[in-house]
C-alpha positions in Angstrom: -6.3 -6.2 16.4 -9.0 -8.0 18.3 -8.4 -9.9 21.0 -6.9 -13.3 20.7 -9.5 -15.9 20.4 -7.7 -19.1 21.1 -9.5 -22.2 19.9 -9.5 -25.3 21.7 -7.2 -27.0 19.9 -4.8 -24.6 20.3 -5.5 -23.7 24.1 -4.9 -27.5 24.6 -1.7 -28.1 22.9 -0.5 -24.8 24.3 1.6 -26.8 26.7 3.7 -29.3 24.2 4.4 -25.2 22.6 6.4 -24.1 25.3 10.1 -26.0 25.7 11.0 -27.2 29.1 13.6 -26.2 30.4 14.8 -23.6 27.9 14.6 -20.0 28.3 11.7 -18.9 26.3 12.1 -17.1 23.1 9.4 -15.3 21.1 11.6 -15.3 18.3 11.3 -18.9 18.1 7.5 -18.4 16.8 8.3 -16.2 14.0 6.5 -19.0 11.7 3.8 -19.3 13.7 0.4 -17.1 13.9 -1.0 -14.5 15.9 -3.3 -17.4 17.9 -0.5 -19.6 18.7 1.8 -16.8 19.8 -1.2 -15.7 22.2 -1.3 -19.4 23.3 2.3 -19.9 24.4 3.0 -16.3 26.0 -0.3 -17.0 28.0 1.1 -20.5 28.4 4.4 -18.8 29.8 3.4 -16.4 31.9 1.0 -17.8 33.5 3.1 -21.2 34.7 5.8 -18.7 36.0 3.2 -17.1 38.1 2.3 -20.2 40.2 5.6 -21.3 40.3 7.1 -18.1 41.6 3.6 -17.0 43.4 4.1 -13.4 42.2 7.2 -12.9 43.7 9.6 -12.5 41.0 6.6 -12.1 38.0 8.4 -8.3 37.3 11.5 -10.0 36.2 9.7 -12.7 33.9 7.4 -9.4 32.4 10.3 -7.4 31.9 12.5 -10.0 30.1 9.6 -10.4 27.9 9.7 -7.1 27.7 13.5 -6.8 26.6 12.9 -9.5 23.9 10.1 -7.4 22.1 12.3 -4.6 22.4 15.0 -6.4 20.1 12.3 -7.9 18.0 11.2 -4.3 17.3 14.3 -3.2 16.2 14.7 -5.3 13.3 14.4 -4.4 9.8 12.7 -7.7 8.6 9.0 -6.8 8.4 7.9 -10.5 9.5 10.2 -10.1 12.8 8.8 -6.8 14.1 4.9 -8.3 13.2 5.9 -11.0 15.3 7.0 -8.3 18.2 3.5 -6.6 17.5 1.5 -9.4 17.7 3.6 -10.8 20.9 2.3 -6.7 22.6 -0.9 -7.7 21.7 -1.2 -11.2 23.4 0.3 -9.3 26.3 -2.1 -6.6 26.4 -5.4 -9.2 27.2 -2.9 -11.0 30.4 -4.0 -10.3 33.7 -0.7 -9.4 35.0 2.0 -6.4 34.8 -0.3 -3.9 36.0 -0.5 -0.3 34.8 3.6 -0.8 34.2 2.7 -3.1 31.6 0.1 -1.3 29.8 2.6 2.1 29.4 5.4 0.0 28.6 3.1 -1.2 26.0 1.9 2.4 24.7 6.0 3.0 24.4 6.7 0.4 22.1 3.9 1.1 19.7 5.1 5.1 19.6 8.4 3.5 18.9 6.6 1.3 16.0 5.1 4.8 14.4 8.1 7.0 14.4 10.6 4.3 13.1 8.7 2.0 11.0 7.3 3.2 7.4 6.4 0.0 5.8 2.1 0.0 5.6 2.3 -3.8 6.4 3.8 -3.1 9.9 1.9 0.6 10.5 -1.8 -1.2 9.8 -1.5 -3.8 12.3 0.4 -1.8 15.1 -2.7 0.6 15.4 -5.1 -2.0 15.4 -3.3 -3.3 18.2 -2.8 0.2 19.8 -6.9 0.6 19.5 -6.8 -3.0 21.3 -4.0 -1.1 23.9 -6.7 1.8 24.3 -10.0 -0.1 24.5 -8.6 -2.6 27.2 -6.7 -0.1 29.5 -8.7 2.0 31.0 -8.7 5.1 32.1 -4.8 5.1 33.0 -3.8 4.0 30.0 -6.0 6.4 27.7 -4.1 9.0 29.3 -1.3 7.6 28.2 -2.2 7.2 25.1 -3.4 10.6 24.9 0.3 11.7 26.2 2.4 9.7 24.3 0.7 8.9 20.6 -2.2 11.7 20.1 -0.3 14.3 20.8 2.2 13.4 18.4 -0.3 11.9 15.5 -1.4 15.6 15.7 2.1 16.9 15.5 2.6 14.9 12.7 -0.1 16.1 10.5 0.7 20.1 11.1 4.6 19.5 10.4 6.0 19.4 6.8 4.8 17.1 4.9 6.8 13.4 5.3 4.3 10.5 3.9 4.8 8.1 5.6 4.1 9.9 9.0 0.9 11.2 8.0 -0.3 8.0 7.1 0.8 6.5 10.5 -1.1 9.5 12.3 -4.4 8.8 10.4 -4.1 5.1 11.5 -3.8 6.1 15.4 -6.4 8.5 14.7 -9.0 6.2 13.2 -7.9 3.9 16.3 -8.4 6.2 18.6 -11.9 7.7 17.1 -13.2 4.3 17.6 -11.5 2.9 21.1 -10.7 5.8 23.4 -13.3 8.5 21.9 -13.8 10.1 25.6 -9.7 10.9 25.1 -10.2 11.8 21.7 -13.2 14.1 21.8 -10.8 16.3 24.2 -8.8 17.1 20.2 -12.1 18.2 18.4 -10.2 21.4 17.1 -7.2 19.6 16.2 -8.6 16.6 14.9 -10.6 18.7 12.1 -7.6 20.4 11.4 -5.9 17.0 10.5 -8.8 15.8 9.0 -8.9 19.1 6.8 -4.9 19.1 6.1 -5.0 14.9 5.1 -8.0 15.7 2.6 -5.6 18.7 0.7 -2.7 15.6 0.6 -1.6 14.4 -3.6 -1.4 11.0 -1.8 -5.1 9.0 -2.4 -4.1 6.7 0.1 -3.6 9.1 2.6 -6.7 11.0 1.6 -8.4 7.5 2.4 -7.4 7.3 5.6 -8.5 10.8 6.1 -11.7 9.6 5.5 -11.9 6.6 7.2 -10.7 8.6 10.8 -13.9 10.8 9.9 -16.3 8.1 9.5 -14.7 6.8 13.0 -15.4 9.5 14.9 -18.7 10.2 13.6 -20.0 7.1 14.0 -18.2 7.3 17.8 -20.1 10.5 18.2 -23.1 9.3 17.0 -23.0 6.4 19.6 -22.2 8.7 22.6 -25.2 11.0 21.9 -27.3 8.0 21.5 -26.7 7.0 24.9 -27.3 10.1 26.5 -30.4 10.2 24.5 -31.6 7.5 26.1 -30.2 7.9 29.5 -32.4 11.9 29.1 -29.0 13.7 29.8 -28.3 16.7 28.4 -27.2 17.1 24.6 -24.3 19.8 25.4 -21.3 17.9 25.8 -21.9 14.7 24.2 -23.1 15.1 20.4 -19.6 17.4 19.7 -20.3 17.5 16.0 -23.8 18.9 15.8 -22.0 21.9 18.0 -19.2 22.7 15.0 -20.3 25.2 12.9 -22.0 24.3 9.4 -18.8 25.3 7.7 -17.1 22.7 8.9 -20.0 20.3 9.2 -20.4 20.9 5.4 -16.4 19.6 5.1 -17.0 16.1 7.0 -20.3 15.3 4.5 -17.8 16.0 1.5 -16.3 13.3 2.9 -18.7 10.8 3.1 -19.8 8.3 0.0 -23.3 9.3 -1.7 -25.7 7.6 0.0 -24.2 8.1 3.9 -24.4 12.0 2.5 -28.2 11.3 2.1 -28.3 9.6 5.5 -27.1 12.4 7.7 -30.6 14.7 7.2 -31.8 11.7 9.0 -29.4 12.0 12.0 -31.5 15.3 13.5 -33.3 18.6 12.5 -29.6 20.1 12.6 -28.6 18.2 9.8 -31.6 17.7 8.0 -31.1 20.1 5.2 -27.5 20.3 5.4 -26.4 18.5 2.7 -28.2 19.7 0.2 -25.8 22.2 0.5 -22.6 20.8 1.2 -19.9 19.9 -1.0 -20.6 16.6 -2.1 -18.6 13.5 -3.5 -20.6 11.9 -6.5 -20.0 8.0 -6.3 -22.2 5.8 -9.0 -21.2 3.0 -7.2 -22.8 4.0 -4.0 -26.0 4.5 -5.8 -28.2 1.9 -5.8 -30.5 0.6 -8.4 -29.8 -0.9 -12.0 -28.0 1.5 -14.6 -31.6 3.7 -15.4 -31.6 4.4 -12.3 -28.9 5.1 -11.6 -28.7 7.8 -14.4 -31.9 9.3 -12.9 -30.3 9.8 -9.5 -27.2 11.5 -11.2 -29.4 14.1 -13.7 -31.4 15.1 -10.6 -28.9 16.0 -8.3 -26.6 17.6 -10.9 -29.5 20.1 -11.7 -30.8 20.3 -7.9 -27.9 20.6 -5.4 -27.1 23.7 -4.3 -23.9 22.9 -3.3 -20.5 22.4 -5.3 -19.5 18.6 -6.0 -15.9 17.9 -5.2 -15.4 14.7 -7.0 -17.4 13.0 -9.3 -17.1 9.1 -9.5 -19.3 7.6 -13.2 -18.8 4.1 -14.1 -20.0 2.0 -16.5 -23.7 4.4 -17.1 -24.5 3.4 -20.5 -26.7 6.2 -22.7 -25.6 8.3 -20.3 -25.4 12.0 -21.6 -21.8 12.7 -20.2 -21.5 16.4 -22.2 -24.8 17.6 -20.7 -23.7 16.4 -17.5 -19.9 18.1 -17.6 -21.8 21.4 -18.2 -23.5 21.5 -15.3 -23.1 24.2 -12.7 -22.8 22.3 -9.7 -19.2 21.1 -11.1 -17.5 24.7 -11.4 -15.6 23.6 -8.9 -14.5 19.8 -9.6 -11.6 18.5 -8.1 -11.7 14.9 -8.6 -12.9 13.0 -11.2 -13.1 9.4 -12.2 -14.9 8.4 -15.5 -14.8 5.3 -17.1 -17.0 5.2 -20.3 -19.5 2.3 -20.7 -18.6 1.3 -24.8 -14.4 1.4 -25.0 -15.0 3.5 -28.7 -16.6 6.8 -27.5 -14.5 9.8 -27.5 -14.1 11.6 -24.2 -16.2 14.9 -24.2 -14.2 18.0 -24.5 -16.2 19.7 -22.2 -14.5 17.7 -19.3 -11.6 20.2 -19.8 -13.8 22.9 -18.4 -12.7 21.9 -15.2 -9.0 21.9 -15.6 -7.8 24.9 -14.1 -9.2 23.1 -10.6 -8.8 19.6 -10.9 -6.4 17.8 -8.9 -6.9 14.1 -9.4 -7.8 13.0 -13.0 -8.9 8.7 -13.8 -9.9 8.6 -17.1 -10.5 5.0 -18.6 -12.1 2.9 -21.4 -12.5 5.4 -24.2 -10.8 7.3 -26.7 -9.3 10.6 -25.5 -9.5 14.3 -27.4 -9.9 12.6 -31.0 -11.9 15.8 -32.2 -10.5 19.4 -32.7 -6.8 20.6 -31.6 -7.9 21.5 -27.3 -5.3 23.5 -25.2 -4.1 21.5 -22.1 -3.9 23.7 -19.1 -4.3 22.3 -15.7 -2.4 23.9 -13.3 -3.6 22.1 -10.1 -3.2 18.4 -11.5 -0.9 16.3 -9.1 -2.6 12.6 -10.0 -3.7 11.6 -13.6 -4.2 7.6 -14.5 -5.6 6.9 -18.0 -6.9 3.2 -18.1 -7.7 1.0 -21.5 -7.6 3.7 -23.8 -6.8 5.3 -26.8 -4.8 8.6 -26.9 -2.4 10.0 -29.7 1.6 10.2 -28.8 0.9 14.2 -29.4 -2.3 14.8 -27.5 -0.5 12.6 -24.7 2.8 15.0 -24.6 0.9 18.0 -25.0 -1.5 16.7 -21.6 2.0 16.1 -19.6 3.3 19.7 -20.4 0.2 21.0 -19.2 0.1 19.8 -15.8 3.5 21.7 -14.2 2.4 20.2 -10.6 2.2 16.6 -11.7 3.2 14.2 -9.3 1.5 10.5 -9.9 1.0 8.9 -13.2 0.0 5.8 -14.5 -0.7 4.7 -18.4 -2.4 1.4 -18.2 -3.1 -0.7 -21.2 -3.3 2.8 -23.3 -2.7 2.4 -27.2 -2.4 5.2 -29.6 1.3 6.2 -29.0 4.6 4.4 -29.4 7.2 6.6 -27.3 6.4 8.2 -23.9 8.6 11.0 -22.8 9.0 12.2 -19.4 10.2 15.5 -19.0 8.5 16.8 -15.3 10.2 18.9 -12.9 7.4 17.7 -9.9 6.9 13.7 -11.2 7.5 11.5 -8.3 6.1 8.1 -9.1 5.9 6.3 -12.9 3.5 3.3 -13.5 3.2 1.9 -16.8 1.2 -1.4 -16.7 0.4 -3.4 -19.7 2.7 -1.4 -21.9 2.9 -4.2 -25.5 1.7 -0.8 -27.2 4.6 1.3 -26.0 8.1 0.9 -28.0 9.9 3.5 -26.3 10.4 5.2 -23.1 12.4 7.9 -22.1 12.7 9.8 -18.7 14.3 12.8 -20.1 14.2 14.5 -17.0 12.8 14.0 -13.3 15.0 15.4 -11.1 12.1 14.2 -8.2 11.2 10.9 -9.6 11.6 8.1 -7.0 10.0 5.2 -8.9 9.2 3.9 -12.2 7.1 1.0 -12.3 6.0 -1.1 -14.6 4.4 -4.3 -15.9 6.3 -7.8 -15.5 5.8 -9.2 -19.4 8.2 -11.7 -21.2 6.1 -10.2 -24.0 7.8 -7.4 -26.3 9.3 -4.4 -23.9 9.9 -1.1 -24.4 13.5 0.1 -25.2 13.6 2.2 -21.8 16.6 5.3 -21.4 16.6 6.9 -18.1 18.9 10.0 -18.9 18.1 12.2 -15.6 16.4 10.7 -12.5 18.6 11.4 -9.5 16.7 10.2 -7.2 14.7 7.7 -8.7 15.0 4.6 -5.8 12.7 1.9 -7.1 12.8 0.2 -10.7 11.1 -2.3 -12.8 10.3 -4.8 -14.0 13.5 -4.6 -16.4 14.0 -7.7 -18.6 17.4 -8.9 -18.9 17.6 -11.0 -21.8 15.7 -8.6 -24.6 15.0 -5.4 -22.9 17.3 -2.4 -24.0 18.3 0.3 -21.8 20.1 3.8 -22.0 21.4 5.4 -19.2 22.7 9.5 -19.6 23.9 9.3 -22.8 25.1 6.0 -23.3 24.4 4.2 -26.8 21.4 1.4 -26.8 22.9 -2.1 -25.7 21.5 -5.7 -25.1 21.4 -6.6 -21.8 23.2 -9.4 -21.8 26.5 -7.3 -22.8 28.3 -6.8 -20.0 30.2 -3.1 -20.9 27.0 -0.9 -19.7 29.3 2.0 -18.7 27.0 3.7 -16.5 25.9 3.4 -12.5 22.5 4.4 -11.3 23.7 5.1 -7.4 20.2 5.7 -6.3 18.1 2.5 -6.8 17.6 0.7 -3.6 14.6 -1.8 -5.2 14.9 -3.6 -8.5 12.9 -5.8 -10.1 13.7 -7.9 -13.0 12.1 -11.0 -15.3 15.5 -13.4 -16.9 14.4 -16.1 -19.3 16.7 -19.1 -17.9 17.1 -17.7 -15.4 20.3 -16.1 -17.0 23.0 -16.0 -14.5 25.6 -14.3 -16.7 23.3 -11.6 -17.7 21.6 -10.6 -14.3 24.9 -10.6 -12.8 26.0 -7.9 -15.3 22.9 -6.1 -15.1 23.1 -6.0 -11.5 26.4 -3.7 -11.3 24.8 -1.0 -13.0 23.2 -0.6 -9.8 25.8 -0.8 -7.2 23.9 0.4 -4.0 20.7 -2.0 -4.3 19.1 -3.6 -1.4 16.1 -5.5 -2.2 16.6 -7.6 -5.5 12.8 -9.4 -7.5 13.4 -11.7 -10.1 11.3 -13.5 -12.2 12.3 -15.9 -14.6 11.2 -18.9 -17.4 12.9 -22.1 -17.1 15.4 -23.0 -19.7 17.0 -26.5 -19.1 20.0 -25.7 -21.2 21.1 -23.0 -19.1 24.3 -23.1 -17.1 24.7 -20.9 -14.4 28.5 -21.4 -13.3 29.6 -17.9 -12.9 32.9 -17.1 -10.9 33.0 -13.3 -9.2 36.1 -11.6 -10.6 37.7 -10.0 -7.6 39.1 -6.9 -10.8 35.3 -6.8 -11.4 33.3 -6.8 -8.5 29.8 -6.9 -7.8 29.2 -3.8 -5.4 25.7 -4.5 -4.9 26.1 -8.1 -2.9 27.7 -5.7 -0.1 24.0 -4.1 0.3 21.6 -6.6 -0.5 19.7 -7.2 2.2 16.4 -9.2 0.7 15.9 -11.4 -2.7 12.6 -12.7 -4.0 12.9 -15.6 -6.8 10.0 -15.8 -8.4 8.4 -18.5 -10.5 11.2 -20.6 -8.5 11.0 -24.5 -9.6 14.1 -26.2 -8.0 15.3 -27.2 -11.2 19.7 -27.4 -12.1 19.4 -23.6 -13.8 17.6 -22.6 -11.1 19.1 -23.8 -7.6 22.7 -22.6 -9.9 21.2 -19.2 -10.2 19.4 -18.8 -6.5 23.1 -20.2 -5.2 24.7 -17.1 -6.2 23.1 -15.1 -3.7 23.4 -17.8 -0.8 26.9 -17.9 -1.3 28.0 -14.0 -2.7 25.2 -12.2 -1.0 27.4 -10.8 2.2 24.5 -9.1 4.7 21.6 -10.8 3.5 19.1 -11.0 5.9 15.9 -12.8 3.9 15.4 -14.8 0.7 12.5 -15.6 -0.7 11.3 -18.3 -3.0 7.8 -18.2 -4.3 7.4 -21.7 -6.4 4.2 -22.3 -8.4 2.1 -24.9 -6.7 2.7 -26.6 -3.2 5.6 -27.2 -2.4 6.9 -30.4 0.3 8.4 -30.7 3.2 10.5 -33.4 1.4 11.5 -31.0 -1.2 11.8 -28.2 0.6 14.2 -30.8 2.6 16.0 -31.6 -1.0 16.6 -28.0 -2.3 18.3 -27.0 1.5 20.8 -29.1 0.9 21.4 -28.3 -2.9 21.2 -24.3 -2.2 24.3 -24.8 0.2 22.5 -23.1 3.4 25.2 -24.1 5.3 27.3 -22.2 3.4 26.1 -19.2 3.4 27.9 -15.5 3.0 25.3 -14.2 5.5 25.3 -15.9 9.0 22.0 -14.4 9.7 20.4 -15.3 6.5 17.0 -16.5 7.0 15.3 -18.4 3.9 11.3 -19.2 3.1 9.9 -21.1 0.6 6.2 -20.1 -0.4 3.5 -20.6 -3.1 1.4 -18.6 -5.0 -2.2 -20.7 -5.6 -5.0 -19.6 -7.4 -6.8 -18.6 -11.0 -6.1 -14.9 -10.2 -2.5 -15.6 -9.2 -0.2 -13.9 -10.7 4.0 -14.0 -8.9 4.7 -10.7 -10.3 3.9 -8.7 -7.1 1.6 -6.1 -6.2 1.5 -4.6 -9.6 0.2 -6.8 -12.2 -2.0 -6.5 -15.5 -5.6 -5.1 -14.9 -4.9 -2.6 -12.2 -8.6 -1.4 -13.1 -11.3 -4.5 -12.5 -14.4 -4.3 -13.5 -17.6 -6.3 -13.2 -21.2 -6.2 -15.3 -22.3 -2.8 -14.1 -25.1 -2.7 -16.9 -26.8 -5.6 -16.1 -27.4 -4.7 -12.3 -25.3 -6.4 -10.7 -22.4 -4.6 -8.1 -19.3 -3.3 -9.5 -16.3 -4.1 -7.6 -13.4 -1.7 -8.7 -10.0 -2.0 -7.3 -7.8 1.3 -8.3 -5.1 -0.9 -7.6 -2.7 1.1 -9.9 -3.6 4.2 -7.5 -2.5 1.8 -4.3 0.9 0.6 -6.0 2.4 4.1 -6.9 1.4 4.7 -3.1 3.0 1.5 -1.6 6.6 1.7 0.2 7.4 -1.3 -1.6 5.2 -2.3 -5.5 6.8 -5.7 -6.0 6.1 -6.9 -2.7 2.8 -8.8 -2.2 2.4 -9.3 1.3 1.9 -5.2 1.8 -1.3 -5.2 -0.6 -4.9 -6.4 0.7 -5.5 -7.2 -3.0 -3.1 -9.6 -3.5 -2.6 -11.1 -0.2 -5.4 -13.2 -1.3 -3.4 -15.2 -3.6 0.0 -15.9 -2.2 0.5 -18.1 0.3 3.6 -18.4 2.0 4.6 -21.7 3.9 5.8 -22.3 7.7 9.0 -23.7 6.2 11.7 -20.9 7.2 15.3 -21.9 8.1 
């Protein structure tokens, strides 16, 4: 996070910000952005320094100080990025001294070891590179004390996900803002780097990657200046110094073309990666599709190193069979392939490389059509299969041969009409786009922790979950038409209120109600007695009446744990507010509720539906409530998963492909349903400053 860059506007009206004669709250700004946060703490702190001279500026630092403490400690994700972005106002101040910038350094560790959400992680390291690059010397070594050293730690413990993402983070951070710190770590760092490349998680691999490119390009820098200054090499340019076995492991890294780049960085790297393992990438090819074709035969027969991961979309005439047989893929562990025409079948000589394989995409063709091939692939922890066609046998018989799955996503895949889960390793379930699918059944997944999958009012699979212990996120269920078996329980509607069965473990739910349908969701809702973070998604029905009484016999076990509800597709109508009403007045710890209407919504509105939702009223004193809209042709209220998690543009006619793998980035995501976490849908949903 760069350093505030107030505008004039906002410099000027900084002083009708800050109350008079109240004590000042940063809390108070937690609708407000990053700039006008910058603007009244500057505001603040700088009035109290010519009124008290300097005297007692300590005490006005340190109450500041105590507020972002408490801010930090929250579990609402807005509250703590207010905190953050309050530490990074601070950091640009001139005043606290070296006590403020360790103080500082002490809250962001804080941040890292407590916090797991990726919407609170990203932006506290950007702010910690902000801490870094600012605070000179002093504070690098505190950095260096306090956060490196630990990042490090993090990344040689057992493996916990969330850590090692936050580690990468400070890592990249650090590569870029405090490299003189950093370059003291060169052993460890490639350790990390090397440990975070062998991680199931792509996301984390990512990172991995991007900490690389950081402190090569930080490297780079430093030996350009001593270049120029004439200083000696030794010291400066540490990554011409590793030895080519390592040097091979950071160009494997790299995309295609920066591969081809580094022989231009110096005679020590000039032939290098011809020989190192490469990652294949036809989007990082240039040229139209011929060309592209051209550049792929050539270095398929030529280099003389192994190819890690191979990356082909969209080639069309592209001879994928000759290509799958060539030598330089013996050892292939990631591939990607989406076919150019949607009708060609898959070539079975891809299976050549399944006893190495660890993340499989396959997309836009028909899979193993031809001949009865054994499924074996023993190293397999990721597989997504995208817009295809596969038969409900070839499928099953795939899943069995992967004993080390962990991630897998079916998206808009035909050919089968029951999926069975049956996985000892499975930890994450999408299924987006799933009108094909009539059944499925998660037989049993004694790791599964999620099962997502598309938000439809279309036809829905009947979906049994028999044995998932630990499965902690769920949905989109539809409570009006879906069916659902749980253990051994006989198929019911969901509208039926005797489901006999509790599912203890899921803490985030998300479900669609046509109505909304009080009576049913309410039902619904004590099959899962321990739930904390409620979606729902509904159709208006005008006719629907949503007066339901709690029976004190027949309690709702879940309104002592819900701590955040999302309406979606909220419009303010009778069957609505009734519905949204329940939780305002029921819900006992809430802490946030969320509506997200379709198109802007008014003050004057906003005004009306306060009063009608009962605020006043409410179970949970410290309640907070937003209203929001989602606005644009890509829109879609359903969260961060949605149909089309694989986007692509005219390849064959020259122009760029964008691809989002954003089914890769929702199976990853501490949260699927919730928007603001995903760069590719913050884009379209636009919350409001109306908060009460």
């Amino acid at each position: 996070m760069k350093p505030s860059r107030l505008s004039p506007e906002i410099a000027r009206n900084a002083q009708d910000l800050v109350a008079k004669d109240q004590p000042f709250s940063i809390a108070a700004y937690i609708s407000s952005g990053p700039d006008v946060i910058a603007a009244v703490l500057r505001k603040h702190v700088e009035e109290d320094a010519r009124a008290l001279g300097g005297e007692d500026l300590p005490r006005v630092m340190d109450q500041l100080y105590e507020q972002i403490s408490s801010l930090l400690q929250s579990s609402d994700a807005a509250v703590v990025l207010l905190a953050i972005h309050a530490i990074d106002a601070l950091i640009d101040l001139p005043f606290g001294g070296p006590s403020k910038f360790a103080k500082l350094a002490n809250f962001l560790r804080n941040v890292f070891e407590v916090k797991r959400d990726p919407e609170i992680l990203v932006p506290a390291s950007t702010v910690l590179g902000h801490l870094a690059n600012v605070g000179g010397p002093l504070t690098a070594r505190q950095v260096e004390q306090q956060i490196i050293t630990t990042a490090l730690g993090w990344l040689g413990e057992d493996r916990v996900e969330y850590r090692r993402f936050a580690a990468l983070l400070i890592l990249k951070e650090m590569a870029e803002n405090a490299f003189t710190v950093l370059k003291n770590y060169v052993p460890e760092f490639f350790d990390a780097i090397l440990i975070a490349s062998r991680d199931p998680n792509l996301v984390i691999r990512e990172r991995g990657v991007e900490a690389l490119r950081s402190f090569a390009h930080s490297n780079m820098k430093a030996a350009a200046v001593c270049t120029s200054k004439k200083a000696k090499l030794d010291g400066v340019d540490l990554i011409s110094l590793l030895p080519d076995g390592i040097l091979y492991t950071i160009i494997s890294f790299l995309r295609t073309d920066d591969a081809v780049r580094t022989s231009a960085l110096s005679r020590r790297w000039r032939h290098l990666w011809r020989s190192a393992p490469l990652n294949l990438d036809t989007d990082h090819i240039p040229g139209y599709c011929p060309e592209q074709i051209k550049v792929v035969t050539k270095i398929l027969s030529q280099h003389q190193g192994p190819i890690r991961r191979l990356k082909l979309h969209s080639l069309y005439f592209a001879d994928l069979d000759s290509w799958f047989r060539s030598p330089a893929l013996d050892t292939l562990q990631e591939i990607d392939i989406y076919v150019a025409k949607f009708d060609d079948v898959l070539p079975l000589s891809v299976l050549r490389f399944a006893s190495t394989l660890r993340v499989a995409h396959f997309a836009h063709c028909s899979l193993f059509e031809d001949g009865d091939p054994t499924f074996n692939f023993p190293h397999l922890k990721t597989l997504a299969l995208g817009s295809l066609s596969i038969w409900e046998d070839t499928l099953h018989r795939i899943l069995s041969g992967c004993p080390v799955l962990e991630s897998l996503m079916l998206n808009n895949c035909a050919g089968f009409n029951r999926l069975v889960i049956n996985s000892p390793t499975l930890r994450s379930l999408g299924v987006c786009d799933d009108h094909h699918m009539g059944e499925l059944v998660i037989q049993n997944a004694p790791c599964l922790e999620r099962c997502v999958r598309t938000n439809s009012f279309r036809t829905t699979p009947v979906i049994e979950v028999i044995r998932a212990p630990k499965l902690e996120i769920l949905g989109s269920l539809a409570v009006n038409f879906d069916k659902l078996k749980l253990g051994t329980t006989i198929s019911q509607e969901m509208g039926v209120c005797n489901l006999k069965m509790s599912m203890h473990s899921v803490k985030i739910l998300h479900l669609t109600s046509s109505g909304p349908n009080l009576d049913a969701v309410v039902a619904f809702l004590k099959v899962f007695p321990c739930l904390e973070k409620l979606y729902i998604m509904s159709t208006l029905q005008m006719d629907m009446k949503n007066a339901h009484h709690l029976d004190p016999t027949d309690p709702v076990e879940c309104l002592d744990h819900l701590r955040y509800v999302e309406l979606k597709c909220y419009m303010g109508k009778e069957p609505d507010v009734d519905f949204a009403k329940f939780f305002v007045l029921n819900a006992k710890v809430l802490e946030l509720m969320k509506f997200v209407v379709k198109d802007k919504c008014t003050q004057k509105w906003i005004t009306n539906q306060y009063k009608q939702l009962q605020f006043d009223s409410r179970a949970s004193q410290n309640a907070r409530f937003e209203f929001g809209s989602y606005i644009g042709r890509r829109a879609y209220p359903t969260g961060c998963f949605r149909v089309g998690g694989f986007e692509f543009g005219s390849g064959h006619t020259g122009k760029r492909r964008v691809v989002h793998q954003h089914d890769d980035h929702v199976l990853s995501m501490a949260d699927p349903f919730d928007s603001s976490s995903c760069g590719l849908c913050r884009i379209v949903l636009h919350l409001d400053d109306n908060v009460l």
